[in-house]
C-alpha positions as CSV (number, residue, x, y, z in Angstrom):
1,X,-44.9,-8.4,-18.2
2,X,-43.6,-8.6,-21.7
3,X,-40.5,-11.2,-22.4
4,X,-38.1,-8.4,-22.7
5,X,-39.2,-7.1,-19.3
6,X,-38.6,-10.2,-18.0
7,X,-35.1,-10.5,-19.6
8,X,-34.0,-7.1,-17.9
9,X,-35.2,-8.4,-14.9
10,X,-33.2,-11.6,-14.8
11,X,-30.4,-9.8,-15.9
12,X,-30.8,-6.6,-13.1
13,X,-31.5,-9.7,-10.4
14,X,-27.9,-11.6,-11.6
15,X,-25.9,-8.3,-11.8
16,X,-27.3,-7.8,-7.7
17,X,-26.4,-11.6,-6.8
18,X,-22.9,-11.3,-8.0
19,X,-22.4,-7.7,-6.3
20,X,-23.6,-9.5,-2.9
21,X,-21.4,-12.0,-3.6
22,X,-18.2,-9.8,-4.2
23,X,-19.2,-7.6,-0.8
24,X,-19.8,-11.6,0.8
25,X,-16.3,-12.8,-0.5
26,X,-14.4,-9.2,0.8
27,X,-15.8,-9.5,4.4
28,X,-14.9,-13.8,4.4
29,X,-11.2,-13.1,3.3
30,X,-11.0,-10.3,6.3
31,X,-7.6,-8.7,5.4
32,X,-5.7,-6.9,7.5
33,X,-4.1,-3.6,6.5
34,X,-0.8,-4.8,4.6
35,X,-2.9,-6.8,2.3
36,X,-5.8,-3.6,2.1
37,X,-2.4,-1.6,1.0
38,X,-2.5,-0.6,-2.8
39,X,-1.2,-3.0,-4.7
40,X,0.0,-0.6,-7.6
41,X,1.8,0.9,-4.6
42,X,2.9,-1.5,-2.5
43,X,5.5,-1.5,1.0
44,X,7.6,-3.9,-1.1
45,X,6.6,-7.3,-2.5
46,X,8.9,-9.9,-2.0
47,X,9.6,-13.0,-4.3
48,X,6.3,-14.6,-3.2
49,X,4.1,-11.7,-3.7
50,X,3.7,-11.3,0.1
51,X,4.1,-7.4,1.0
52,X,7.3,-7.0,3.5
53,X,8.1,-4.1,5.7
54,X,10.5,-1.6,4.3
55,X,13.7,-1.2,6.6
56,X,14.9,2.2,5.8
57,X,18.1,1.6,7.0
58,X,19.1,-0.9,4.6
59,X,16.7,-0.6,2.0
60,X,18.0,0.3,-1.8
61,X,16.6,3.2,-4.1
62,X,13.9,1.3,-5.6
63,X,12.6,-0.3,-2.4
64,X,11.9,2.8,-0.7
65,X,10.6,4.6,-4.0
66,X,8.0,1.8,-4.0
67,X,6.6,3.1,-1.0
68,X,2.9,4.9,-1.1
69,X,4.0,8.7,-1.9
70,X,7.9,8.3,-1.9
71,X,9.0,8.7,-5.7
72,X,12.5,8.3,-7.1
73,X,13.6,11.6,-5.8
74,X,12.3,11.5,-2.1
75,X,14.2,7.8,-2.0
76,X,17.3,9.5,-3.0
77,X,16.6,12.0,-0.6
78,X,16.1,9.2,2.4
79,X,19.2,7.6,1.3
80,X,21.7,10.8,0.7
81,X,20.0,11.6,4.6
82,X,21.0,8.3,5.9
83,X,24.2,8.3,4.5
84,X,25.2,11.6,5.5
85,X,23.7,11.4,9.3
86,X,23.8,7.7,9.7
87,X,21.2,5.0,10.3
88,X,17.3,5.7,11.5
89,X,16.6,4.7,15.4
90,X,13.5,5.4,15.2
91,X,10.6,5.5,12.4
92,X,9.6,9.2,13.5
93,X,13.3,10.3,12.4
94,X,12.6,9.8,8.5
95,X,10.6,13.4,9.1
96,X,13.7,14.7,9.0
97,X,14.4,14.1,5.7
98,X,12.8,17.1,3.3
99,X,9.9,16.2,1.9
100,X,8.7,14.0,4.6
101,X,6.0,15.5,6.9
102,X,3.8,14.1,9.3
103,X,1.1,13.5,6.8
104,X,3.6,11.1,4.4
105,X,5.2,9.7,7.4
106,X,1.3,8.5,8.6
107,X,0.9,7.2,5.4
108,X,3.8,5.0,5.2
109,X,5.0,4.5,9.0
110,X,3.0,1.0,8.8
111,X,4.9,-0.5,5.7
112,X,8.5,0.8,7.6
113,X,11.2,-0.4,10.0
114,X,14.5,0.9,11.5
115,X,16.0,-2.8,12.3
């Protein structure tokens, strides 16, 4: 085995180590789904980073926008709905609004609360 044979090999063996030990570190930290939730798309991060569950019933513009899959427009949509029909009782009821279906809803129904 020539020295630059060897050098690949150390340097193939180190890049396998520190894969095993990023796979080792994700399975010791066990999250649980909130944390697993997209960063870049959070439920809501509060002051200390910590994700929070969005209550739609109180919730501003931005909050709910921040929500996987609800933009700018589909918040204004959730809050022109709850202000015209009144607060959410339950989670399902945000369906109602247009632009919500079952598949959004099953996205976000985790990061969301009515009280």
């Amino acid at each position: 085995m020539t020295k630059y044979e060897k050098y690949i090999l150390i340097f193939l063996v180190l890049i396998a180590l520190i894969g095993m030990g990023f796979l080792f570190y994700q399975k010791a930290t066990n999250r649980s789904p909130l944390e697993i939730f997209n960063m870049n798309e959070p439920g809501i991060k509060s002051q200390t980073g910590q994700l929070s569950i969005v209550n739609i019933n109180t919730a501003r513009e931005d909050e709910l926008a921040a929500l996987k899959g609800i933009g700018p427009k589909l918040a204004a949509r959730i809050i022109e709905y709850r202000k015209a029909n009144g607060y959410f009782s339950i989670k399902e009821d945000l369906k109602k609004v247009k632009g919500i279906g079952q598949h959004k809803f099953e996205e976000i129904k985790e990061f969301i609360k009515t009280e």
